[in-house]
C-alpha positions, -999 to +999 in steps of 0.1 A: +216-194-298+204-156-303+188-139-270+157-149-279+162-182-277+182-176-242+151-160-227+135-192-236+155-213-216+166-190-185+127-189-185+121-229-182+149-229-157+126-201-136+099-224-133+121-245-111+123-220-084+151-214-053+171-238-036+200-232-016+232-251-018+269-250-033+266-287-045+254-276-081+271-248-084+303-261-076+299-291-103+285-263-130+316-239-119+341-270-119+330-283-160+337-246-166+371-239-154+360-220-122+363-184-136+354-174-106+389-182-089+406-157-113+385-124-097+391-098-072+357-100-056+338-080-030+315-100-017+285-085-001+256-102+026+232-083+048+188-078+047+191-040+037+213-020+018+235-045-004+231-030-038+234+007-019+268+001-005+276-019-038+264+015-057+294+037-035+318+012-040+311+010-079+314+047-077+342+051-061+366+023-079+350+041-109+370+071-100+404+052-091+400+038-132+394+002-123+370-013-141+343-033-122+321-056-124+287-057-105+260-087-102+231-072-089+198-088-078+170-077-080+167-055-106+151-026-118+147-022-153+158-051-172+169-086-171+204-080-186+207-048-155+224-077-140+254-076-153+273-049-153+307-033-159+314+005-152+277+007-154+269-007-185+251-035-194+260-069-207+248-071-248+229-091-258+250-112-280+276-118-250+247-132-234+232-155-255+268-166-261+280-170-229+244-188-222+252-212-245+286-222-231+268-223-196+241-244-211+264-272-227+278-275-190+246-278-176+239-309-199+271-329-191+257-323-152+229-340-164+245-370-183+264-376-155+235-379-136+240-346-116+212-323-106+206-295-125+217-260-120+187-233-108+188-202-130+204-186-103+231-204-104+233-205-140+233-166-142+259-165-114+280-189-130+275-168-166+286-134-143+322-155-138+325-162-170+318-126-181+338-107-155+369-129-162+364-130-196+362-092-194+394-088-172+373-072-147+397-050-119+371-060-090+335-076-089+313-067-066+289-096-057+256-092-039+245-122-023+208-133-034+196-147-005+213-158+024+253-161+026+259-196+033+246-218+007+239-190-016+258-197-048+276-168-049+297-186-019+316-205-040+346-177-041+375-184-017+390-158-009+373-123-017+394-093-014+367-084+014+334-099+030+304-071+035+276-078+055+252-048+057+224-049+086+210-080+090+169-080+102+145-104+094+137-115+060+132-148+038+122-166+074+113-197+055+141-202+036+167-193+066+156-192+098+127-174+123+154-157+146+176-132+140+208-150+152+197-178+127+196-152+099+227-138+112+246-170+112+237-178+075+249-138+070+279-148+087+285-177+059+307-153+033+332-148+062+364-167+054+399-171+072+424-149+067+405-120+045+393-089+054+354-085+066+335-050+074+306-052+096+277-023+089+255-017+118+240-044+139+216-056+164+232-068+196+225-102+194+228-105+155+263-088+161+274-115+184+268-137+159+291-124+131+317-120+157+317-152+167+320-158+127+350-141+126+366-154+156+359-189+139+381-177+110+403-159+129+396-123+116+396-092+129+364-070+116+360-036+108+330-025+129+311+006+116+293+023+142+259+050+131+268+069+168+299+081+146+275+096+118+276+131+131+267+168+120+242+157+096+225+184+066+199+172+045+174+185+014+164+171-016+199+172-034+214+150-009+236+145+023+267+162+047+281+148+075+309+136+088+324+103+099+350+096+123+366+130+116+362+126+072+338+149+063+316+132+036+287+144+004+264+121-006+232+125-028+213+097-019+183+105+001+171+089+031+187+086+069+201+049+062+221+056+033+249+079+058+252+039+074+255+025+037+280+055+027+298+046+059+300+009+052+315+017+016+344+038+030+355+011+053+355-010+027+372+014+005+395+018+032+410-021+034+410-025-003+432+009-004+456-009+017+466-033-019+451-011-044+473+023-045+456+042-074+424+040-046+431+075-031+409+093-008+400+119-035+386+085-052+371+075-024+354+107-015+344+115-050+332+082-059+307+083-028+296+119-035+284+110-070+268+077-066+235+073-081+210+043-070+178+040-083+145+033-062+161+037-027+146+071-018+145+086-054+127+117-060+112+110-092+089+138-099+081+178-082+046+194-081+038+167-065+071+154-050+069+116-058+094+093-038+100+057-048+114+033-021+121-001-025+115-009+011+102-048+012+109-058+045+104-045+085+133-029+085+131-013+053+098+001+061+115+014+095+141+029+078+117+044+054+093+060+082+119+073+101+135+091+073+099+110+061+092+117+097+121+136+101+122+155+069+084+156+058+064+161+091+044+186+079+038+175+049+007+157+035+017+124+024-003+096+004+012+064+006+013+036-029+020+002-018+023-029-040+038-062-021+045-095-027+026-127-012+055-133+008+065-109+027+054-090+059+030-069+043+009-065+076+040-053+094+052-035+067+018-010+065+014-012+102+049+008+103+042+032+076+006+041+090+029+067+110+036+087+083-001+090+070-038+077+074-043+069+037-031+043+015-034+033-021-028-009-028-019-024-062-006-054-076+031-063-085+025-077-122+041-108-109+028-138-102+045-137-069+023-100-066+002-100-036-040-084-048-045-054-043-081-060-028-065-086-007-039-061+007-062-036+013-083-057+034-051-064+052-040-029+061-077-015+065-072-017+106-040+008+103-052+035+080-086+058+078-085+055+042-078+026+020-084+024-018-074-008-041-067+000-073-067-022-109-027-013-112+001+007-105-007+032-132-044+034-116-036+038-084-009+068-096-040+085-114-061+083-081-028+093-058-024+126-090-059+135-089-061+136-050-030+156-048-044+181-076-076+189-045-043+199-027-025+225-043-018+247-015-004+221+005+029+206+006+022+169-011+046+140-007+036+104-026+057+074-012+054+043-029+071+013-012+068-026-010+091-041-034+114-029-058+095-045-086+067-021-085+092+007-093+097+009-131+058+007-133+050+037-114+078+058-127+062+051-162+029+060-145+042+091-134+057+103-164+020+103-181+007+123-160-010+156-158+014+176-181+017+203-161+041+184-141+077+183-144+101+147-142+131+156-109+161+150-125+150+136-158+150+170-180+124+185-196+087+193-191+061+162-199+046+160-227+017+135-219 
């Protein structure tokens, strides 16, 4: 099998869409050995701010010489993006190989009458193998939806359950209310091993305690009202945290909560792990690097990319331009998809400016962009639709060019799919713009 050929079949298996459950897993896992039993895993749940924390804590362990694995999802820029150790990609080849191993198992399910795997599953279970297989130091593990009965849950023991702040999302698939989201959150917490708690609601925080009681664990609450003596700009964050004094550079307000949530954690793995020092710690947090949360991608205009999909994400996202862009002229870009809040989503954002460009995700899950515009026309004074994300970046570039002696900010938001479009977008632009953080003058 070559990784053409894998495509193939990881697509088929696609078609078949999400359903929760361990059942499959667990059979898939069992035929191949459960690799998963042989890792140090970090296992991380929470609505916002998973693959953040997961970026500090990669960072950091980075910087102590362990060598980590990461399963991230969604991604970015690639289907292999992944899976990843010390930041690089799985080949190719290991891929298709590993696929192949993963597929034979799948087939036995079958013959013995067994349902098959989603490709969820099936790319979870080919993360095991890899990390294993790799002699991976830790793994950090994102959840993909849920905690529960995501298939991820199939570890034991991790070395530490995450959850991040929990808010609504994915109603249908786990529950209308808060404290029902919270409880299948609260489904990665095991007895006897470590669990840090980010931020929480009240009653969603009652919840998760009553999770841990369950198991008989004693969490490690993080608490914003201990974020204090903030500095921000454009190259990133100060402040300090229960008397540590910290750097990030990530932007936006949340990610002192995310850099906060990653030091805890730090903080109980450091307890077993002694080459985990607080230089490490400290360092590793200072130079982590996400993409698409809050990324200045481009000056003169300054374009920000945000992968804010949800409420709370859209909160988070407000709050932060509010505070740091208030007299600044911003244009928002928003692309969504068919299932999410987009109503609530623009009706938040219509606080940060009265005009609004709507495109597609090139998904089939995308929501139209004529469709969303008619949605969020009650919320803004202007609303254009445009053909795609590259269109509506060339209407967003030739409005900000009538604006030259104003400050400028262009947000786009909605999902994180939309991002690798408009950053190519961007970067054929106007030449007379330069790429933030990307080197050299355009070229066109």
């Amino acid at each position: 099998m070559n990784y053409e050929e894998a495509m193939v079949y990881i697509n088929q298996l696609n078609t078949k869409g999400i359903a929760l459950g361990l059942e499959r897993i667990t059979a898939l896992l069992d035929i191949l050995g459960n690799p998963q039993d042989a890792l140090r895993c970090v296992h991380v749940a929470g609505t916002n701010g998973k693959g953040s924390v997961c970026a500090f804590l990669d960072s950091a362990l980075q910087k102590a010489g362990l060598r980590v694995g990461r399963y991230i999802s969604p991604t970015l820029y690639g289907y292999l993006e992944r899976f990843q150790i010390n930041g690089i990609w799985m080949a190719e080849a290991d891929f298709a190989g590993l696929l192949k191993i993963v597929q034979h198992a799948c087939e036995q399910m079958e013959a013995q009458n067994l349902e098959v795997p989603t490709v969820f599953e099936v790319e979870t279970a080919i993360a095991f193998l890899y990390f294993k297989q790799q002699n991976c130091d830790y793994v950090l593990l994102e959840t993909g939806m849920g905690g529960r009965l995501d298939s991820t849950n199939v570890i034991k023991k991790p070395a530490v359950s995450v959850i991040t702040p929990v808010s609504l999302d994915h109603t249908a698939m786990l529950g209308g209310s808060l404290e029902e989201i919270a409880a299948e959150k609260g489904g990665i917490i095991k007895p006897g091993c470590p669990v840090v708690l980010g931020p929480q609601k009240a009653e969603v925080l009652d919840v998760l305690l009553g999770c841990c009681k369950k198991c008989g664990v004693d969490p490690v609450l993080c608490s914003e009202a201990d974020v204090q003596n903030r500095q921000w700009n454009l190259n990133g964050q100060q402040f300090t945290y229960r008397g540590t004094d910290l750097a990030i550079r990530l932007l936006g307000d949340y990610q002192c909560s995310n850099a906060v949530i990653a030091l805890e954690t730090l903080r109980v793995l450091q307890k077993t792990e002694p080459v985990l020092t607080e230089t490490a710690m400290l360092n590793g947090l200072k130079n982590a690097a996400w993409a698409g949360r809050f990324e200045m991608i481009h000056t003169n205009p300054t374009v920000i990319v945000d992968g804010a999909h949800n409420p709370a994400g859209a909160q988070a996202l407000a709050d932060t331009l509010r505070s740091h862009f208030a007299d600044s002229t911003i244009y928002l870009l928003m692309g969504v998809f068919k299932d999410k809040q987009y109503e609530e989503i623009a009706r938040i954002m219509r606080v940060c400016s009265d005009t609004i460009y709507c495109f597609a995700p090139e998904l089939e899950r995308g929501l139209g962009a004529k469709e969303l515009a008619e949605a969020v026309r009650p919320y803004y004074r202007e609303v254009f639709s445009a053909d795609s994300a590259e269109d509506a970046v060339k209407q967003v570039f030739l409005r900000a060019k009538e604006n030259e002696d104003r400050d400028t900010i262009i947000v786009s938001f909605g999902s994180l799919s939309t991002i690798d479009a408009v950053q190519n977008a961007v970067m054929h632009m106007d030449n007379r713009y330069e790429c933030a953080e990307r080197g050299a003058a355009w070229t066109g």
